[in-house]
BAGUDREN-365552 format. One record per atom (N, C-alpha, C): z, x, y; residue number from 1. Coordinates in pm, 1 decimal. Atoms other than C-alpha are relative to their C-alpha. Example, Ala and Ser with C-alpha at 12.3 -4.5 7.8 and 13.67 -1.06 7.14 Angstrom:
BEGIN
R        c3        c1        c2  baro
R       0.0      89.0    -119.0     1
R     780.0    1230.0    -450.0     1
R       0.0      90.0     120.0     1
R      -6.0     -82.0    -119.0     2
R     714.0    1367.0    -106.0     2
R      73.0     -77.0     109.0     2
***
This chain:
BEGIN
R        c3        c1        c2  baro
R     -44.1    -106.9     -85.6     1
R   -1529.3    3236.0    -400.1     1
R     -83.8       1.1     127.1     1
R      90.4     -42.5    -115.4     2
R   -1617.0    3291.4     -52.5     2
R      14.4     108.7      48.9     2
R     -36.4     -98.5     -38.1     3
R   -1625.2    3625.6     101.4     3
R       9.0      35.4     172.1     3
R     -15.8      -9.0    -122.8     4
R   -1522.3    3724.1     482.7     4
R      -8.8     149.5      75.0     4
R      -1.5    -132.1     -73.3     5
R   -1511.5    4030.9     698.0     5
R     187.3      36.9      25.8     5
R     -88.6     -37.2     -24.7     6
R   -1223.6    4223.1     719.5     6
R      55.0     125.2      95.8     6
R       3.4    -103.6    -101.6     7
R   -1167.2    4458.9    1065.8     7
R     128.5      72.9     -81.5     7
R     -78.8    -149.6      52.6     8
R    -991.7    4794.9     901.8     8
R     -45.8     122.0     127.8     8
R      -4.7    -131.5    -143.1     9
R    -952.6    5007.4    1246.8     9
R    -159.4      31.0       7.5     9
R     101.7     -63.6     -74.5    10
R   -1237.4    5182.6    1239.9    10
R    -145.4     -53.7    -132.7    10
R     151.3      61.9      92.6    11
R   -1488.1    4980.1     959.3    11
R      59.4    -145.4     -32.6    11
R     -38.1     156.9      30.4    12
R   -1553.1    4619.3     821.1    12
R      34.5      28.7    -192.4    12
R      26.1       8.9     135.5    13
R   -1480.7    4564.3     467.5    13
R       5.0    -162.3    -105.1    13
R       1.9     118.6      48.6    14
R   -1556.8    4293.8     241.5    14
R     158.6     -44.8     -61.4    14
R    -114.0      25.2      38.5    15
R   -1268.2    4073.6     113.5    15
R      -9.9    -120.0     -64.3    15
R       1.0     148.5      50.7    16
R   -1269.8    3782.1    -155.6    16
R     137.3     -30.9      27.5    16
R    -117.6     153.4      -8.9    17
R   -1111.1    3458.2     -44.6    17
R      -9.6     -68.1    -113.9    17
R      17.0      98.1     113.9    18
R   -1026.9    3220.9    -352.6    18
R     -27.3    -139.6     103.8    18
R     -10.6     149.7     -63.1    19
R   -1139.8    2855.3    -223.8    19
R      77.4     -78.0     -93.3    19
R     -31.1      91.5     107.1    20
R    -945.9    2576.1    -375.2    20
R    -128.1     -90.7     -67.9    20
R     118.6      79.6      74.2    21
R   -1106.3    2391.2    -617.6    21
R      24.9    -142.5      35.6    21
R      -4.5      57.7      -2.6    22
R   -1203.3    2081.4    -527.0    22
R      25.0    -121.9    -106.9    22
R       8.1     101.8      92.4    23
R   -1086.7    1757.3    -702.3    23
R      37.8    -176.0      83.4    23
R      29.8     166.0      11.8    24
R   -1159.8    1418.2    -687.0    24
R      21.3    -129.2     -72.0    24
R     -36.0     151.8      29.1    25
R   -1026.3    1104.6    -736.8    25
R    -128.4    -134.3      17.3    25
R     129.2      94.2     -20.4    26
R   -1316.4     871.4    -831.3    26
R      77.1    -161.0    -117.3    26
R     -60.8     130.7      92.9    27
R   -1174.8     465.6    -915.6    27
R     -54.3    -100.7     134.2    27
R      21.1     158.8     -56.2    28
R   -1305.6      99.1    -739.1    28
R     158.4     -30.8      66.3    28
R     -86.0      43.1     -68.1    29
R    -952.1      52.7    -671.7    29
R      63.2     117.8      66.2    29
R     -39.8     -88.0     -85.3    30
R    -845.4     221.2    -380.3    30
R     160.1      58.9     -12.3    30
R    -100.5       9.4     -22.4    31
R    -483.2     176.8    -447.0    31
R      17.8     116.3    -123.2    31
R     -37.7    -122.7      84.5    32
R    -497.9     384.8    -758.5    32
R     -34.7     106.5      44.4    32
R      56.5    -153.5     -27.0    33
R    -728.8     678.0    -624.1    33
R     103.6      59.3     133.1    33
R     -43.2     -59.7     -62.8    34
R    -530.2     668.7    -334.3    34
R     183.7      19.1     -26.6    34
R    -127.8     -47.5     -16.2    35
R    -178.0     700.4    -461.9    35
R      12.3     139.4     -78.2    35
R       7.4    -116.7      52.2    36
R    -292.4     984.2    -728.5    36
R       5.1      77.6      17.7    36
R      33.8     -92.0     -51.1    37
R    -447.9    1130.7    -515.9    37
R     155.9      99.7     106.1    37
R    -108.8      -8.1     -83.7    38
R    -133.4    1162.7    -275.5    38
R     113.1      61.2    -122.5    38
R    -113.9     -13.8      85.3    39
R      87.5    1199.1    -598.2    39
R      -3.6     204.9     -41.6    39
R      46.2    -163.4      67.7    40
R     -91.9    1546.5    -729.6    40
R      -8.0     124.4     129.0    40
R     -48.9     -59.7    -126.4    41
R    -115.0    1630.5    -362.9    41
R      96.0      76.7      63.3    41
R    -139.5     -85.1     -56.8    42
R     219.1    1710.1    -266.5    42
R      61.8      88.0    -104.6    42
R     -67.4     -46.5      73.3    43
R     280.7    1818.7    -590.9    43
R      30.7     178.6       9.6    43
R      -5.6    -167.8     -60.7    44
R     410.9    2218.8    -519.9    44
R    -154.7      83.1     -82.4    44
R      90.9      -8.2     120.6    45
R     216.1    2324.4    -799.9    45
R    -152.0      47.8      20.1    45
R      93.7      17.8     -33.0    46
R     -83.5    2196.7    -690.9    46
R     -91.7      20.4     153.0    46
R      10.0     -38.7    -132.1    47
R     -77.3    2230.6    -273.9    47
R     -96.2      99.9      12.7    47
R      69.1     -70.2     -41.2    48
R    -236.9    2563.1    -242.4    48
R     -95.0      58.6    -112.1    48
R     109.0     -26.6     117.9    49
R    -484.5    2563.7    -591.9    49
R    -147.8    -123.0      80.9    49
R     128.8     102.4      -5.9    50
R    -670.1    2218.0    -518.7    50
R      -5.2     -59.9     125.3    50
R     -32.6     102.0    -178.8    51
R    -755.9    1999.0    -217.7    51
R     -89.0    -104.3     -67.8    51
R       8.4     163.5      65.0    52
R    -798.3    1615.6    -343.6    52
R     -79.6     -35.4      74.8    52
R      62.3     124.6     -69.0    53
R   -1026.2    1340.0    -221.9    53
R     -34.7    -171.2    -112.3    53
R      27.8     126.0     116.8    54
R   -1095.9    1000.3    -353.8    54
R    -145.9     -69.5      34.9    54
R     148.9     100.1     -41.7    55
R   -1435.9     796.2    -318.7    55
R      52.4    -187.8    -104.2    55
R       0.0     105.0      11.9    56
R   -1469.5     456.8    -440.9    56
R    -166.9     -83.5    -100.2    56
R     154.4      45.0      70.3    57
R   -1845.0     392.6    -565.9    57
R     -66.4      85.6     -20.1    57
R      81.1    -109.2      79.7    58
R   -2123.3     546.6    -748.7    58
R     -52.6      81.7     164.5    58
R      45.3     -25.3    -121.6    59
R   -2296.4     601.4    -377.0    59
R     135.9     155.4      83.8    59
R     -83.5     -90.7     -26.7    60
R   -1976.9     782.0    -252.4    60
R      51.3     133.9     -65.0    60
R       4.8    -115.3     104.0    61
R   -1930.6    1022.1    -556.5    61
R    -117.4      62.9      33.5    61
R     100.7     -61.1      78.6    62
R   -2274.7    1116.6    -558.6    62
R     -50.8      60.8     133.8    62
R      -3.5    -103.0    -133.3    63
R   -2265.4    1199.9    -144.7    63
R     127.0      98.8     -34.0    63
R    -121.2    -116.9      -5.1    64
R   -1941.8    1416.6    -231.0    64
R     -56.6     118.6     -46.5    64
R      74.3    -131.1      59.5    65
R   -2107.3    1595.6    -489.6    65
R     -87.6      77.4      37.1    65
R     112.5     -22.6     -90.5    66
R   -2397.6    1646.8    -265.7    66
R      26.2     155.9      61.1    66
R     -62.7    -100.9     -30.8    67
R   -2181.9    1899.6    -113.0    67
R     107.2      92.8     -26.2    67
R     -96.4     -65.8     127.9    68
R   -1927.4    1970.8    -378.5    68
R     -52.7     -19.8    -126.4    68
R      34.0      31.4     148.2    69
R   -2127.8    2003.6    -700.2    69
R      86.7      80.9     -68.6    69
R     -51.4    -117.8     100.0    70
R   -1861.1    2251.9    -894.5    70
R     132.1    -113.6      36.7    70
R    -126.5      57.6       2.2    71
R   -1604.1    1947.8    -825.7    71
R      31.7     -18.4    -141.3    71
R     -41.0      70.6      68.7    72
R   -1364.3    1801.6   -1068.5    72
R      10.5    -148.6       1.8    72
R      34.4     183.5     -19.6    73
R   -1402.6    1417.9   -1101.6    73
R     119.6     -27.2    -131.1    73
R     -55.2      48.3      73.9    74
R   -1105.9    1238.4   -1242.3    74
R       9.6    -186.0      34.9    74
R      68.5     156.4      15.1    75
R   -1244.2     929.6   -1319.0    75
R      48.0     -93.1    -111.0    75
R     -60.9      72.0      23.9    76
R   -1074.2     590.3   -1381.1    76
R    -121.0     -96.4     -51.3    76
R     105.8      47.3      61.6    77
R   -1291.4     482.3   -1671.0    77
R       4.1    -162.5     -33.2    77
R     -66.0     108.5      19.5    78
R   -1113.4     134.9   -1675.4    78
R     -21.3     -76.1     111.2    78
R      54.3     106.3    -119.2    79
R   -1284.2      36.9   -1355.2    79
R    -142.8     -27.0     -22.6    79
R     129.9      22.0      48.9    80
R   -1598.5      25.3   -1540.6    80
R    -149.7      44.1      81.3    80
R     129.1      18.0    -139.2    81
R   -1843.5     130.5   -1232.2    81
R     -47.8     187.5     -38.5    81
R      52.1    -178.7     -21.5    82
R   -1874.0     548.9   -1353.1    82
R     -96.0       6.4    -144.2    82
R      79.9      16.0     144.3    83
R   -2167.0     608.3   -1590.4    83
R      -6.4     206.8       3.0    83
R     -20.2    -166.8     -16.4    84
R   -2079.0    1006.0   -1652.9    84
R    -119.6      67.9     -48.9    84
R     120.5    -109.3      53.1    85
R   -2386.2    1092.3   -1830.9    85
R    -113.1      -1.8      99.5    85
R     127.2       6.8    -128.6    86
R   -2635.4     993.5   -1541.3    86
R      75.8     140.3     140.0    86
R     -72.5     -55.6    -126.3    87
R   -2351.6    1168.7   -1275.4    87
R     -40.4     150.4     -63.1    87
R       4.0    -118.9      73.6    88
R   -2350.0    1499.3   -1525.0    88
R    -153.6      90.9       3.2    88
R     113.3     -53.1      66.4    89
R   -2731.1    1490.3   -1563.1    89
R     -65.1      34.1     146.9    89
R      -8.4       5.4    -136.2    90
R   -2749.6    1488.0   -1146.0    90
R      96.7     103.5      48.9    90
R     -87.0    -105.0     -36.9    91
R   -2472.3    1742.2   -1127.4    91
R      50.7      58.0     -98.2    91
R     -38.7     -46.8     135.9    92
R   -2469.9    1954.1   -1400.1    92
R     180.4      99.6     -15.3    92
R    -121.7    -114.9       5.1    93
R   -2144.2    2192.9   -1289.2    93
R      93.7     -91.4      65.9    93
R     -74.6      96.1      -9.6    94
R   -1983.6    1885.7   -1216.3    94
R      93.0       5.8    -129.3    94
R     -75.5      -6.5      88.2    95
R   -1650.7    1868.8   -1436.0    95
R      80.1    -161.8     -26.6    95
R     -53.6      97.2     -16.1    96
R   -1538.0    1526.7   -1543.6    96
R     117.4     -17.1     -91.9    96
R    -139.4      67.8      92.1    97
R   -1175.4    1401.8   -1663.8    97
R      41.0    -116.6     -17.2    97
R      -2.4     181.9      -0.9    98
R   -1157.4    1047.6   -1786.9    98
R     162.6     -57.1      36.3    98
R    -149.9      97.6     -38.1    99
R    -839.0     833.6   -1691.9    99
R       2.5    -116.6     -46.8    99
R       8.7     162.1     105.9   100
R    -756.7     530.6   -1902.5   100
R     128.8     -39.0       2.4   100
R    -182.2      47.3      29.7   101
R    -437.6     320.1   -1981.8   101
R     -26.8     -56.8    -139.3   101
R      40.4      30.8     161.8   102
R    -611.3     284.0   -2325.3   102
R       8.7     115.5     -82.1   102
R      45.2    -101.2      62.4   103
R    -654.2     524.8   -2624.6   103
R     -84.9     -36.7     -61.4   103
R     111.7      63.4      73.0   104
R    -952.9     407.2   -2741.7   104
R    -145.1      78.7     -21.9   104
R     111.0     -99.9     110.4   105
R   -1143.0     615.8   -2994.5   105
R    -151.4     -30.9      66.8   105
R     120.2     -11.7     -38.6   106
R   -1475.3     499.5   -2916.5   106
R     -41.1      19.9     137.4   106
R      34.5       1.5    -145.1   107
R   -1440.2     502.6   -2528.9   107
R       0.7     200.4     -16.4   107
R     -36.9    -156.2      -5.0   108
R   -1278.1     856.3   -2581.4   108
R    -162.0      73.7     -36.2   108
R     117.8     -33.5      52.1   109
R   -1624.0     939.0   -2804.7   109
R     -93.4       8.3      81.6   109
R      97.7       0.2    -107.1   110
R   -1855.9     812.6   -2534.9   110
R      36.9     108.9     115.1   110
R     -13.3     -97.4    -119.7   111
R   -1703.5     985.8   -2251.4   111
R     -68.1     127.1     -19.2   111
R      28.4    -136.7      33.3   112
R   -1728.2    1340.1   -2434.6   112
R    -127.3     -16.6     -33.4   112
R     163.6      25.8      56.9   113
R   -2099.9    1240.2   -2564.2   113
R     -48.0      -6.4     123.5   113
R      68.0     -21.1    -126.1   114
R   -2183.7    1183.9   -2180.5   114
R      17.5     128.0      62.3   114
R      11.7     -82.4     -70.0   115
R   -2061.8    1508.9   -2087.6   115
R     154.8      70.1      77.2   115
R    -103.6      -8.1     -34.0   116
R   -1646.1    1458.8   -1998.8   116
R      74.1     125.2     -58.4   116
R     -35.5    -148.8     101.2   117
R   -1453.3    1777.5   -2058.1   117
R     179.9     -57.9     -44.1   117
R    -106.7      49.9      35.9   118
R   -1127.3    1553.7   -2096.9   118
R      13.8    -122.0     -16.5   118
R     -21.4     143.8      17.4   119
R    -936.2    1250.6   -2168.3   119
R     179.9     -30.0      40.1   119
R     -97.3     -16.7      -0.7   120
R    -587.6    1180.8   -2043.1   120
R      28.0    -160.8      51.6   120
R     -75.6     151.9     -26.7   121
R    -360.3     854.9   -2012.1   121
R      54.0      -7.6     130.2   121
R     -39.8      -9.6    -155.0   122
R    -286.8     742.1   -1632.2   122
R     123.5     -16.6     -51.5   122
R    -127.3     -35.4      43.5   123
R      71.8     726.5   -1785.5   123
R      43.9     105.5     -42.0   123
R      11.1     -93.1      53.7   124
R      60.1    1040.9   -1840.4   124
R     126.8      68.6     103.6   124
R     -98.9     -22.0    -129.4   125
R     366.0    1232.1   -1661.1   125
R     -68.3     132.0     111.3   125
R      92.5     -55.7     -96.2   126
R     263.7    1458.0   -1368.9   126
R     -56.6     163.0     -25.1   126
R      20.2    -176.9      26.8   127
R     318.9    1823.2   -1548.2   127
R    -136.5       4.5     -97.6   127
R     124.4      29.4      74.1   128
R      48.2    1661.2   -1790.8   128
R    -141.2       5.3      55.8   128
R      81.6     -16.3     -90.3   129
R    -181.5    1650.6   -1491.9   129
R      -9.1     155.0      32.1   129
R      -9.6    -106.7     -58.1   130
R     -83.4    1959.1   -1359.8   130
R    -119.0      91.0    -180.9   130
R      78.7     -70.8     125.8   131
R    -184.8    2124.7   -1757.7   131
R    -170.1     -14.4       5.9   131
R     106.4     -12.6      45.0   132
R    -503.5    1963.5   -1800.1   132
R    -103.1      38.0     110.9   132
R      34.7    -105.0    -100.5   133
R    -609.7    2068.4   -1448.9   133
R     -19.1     157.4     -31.1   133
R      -7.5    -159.1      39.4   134
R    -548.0    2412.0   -1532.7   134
R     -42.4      38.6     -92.1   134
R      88.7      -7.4     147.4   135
R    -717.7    2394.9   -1842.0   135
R    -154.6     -19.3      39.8   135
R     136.4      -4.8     -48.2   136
R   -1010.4    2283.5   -1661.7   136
R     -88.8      68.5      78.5   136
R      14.4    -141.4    -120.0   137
R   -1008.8    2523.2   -1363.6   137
R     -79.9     124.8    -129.5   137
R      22.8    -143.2      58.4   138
R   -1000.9    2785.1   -1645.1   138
R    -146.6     -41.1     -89.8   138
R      97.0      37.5     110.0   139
R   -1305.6    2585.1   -1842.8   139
R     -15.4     -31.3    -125.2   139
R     -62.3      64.4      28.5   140
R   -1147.9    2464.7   -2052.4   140
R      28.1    -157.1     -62.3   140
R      13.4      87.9      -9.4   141
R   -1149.3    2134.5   -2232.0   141
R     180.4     -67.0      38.6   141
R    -141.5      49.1     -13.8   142
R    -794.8    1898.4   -2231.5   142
R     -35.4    -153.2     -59.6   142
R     -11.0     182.6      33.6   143
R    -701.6    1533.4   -2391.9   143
R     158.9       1.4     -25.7   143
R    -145.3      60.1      39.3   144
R    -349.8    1408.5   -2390.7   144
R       4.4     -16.5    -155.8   144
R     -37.8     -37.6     104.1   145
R    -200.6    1470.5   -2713.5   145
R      27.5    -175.0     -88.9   145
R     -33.3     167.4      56.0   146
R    -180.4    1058.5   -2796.0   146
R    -137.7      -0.7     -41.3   146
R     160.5       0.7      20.4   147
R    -568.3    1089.8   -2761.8   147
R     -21.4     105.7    -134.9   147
R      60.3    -119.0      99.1   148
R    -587.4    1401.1   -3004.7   148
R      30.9     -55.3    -123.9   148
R     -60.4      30.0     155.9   149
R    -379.7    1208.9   -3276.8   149
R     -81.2    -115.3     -36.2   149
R     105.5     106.5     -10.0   150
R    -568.0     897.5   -3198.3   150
R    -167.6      15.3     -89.3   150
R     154.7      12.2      66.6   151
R    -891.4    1040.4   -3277.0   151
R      17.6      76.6    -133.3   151
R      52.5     -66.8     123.6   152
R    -803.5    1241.1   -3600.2   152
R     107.5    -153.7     -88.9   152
R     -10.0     129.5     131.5   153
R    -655.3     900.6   -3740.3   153
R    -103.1     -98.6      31.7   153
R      86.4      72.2     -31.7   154
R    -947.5     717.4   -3594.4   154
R      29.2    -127.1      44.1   154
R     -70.6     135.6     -63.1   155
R    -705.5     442.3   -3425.7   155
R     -64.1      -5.3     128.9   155
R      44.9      39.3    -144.0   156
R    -767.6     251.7   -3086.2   156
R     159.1     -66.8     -10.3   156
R    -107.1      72.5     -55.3   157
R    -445.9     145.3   -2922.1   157
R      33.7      -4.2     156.3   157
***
């Protein structure tokens, strides 16, 4: 929240603004962060809750956060370059959501053991995004429902 001045004729009065919450597209390949990012973007939905960005390397995440530590980080764990428990332990109100095209129990395990408050499949369709967003905003954990069955039969697929 940020708060502003509000001229009422003859006094000021305070007035909370909601800020959007920032979220972030963190992946090595540009082509994914930047079409996601663009995809969740326009989405109606989403327009006037969040305002997107993408980075590219540990260096670039870790200037974003610099000045957005209460971001969301949806991080494309399949580019191998994000180590979430060092990022988490450096930005503790940092919120991370893993992105995979795997379901893979033990990756899923690590993530949440470093600190991830989700897990969702980049095949995932877009209202699936939209949910676990909103699950996270509110604090919230979230995992795509392939992941939830995944881990109580203890499969990797």
């Amino acid at each position: 929240m940020i708060c502003g001045l509000q001229a009422d004729k003859s006094r000021c009065n305070f007035v909370s603004v909601r800020s959007p919450a920032h979220i972030l597209i963190f992946s090595s390949y540009p082509f994914i962060a930047g079409n996601l990012a663009a995809l969740l973007g326009e989405a109606e939905w989403a327009r006037a809750r969040y305002a997107f960005g993408q980075v590219h390397s540990l260096e670039q995440l870790t200037a974003y956060l610099t000045t957005h530590p209460e971001a969301i980080v949806l991080a494309d764990i399949d580019a191998g370059i994000v180590d979430i428990g060092r990022i988490v332990r450096l930005f503790p109100r940092t919120r991370f959501l893993a992105l995979s095209m795997f379901v893979d129990t033990p990756a899923v395990k690590r993530c949440v053991a470093q600190g991830a408050v989700g897990y969702v499949l980049k095949t995932a369709p877009l209202a699936e995004f939209e949910e676990a967003l909103r699950a996270i905003t509110a604090g919230r954990r979230y995992f795509s429902e392939s992941v939830v069955q995944a881990l109580l039969k203890g499969k990797v697929y």
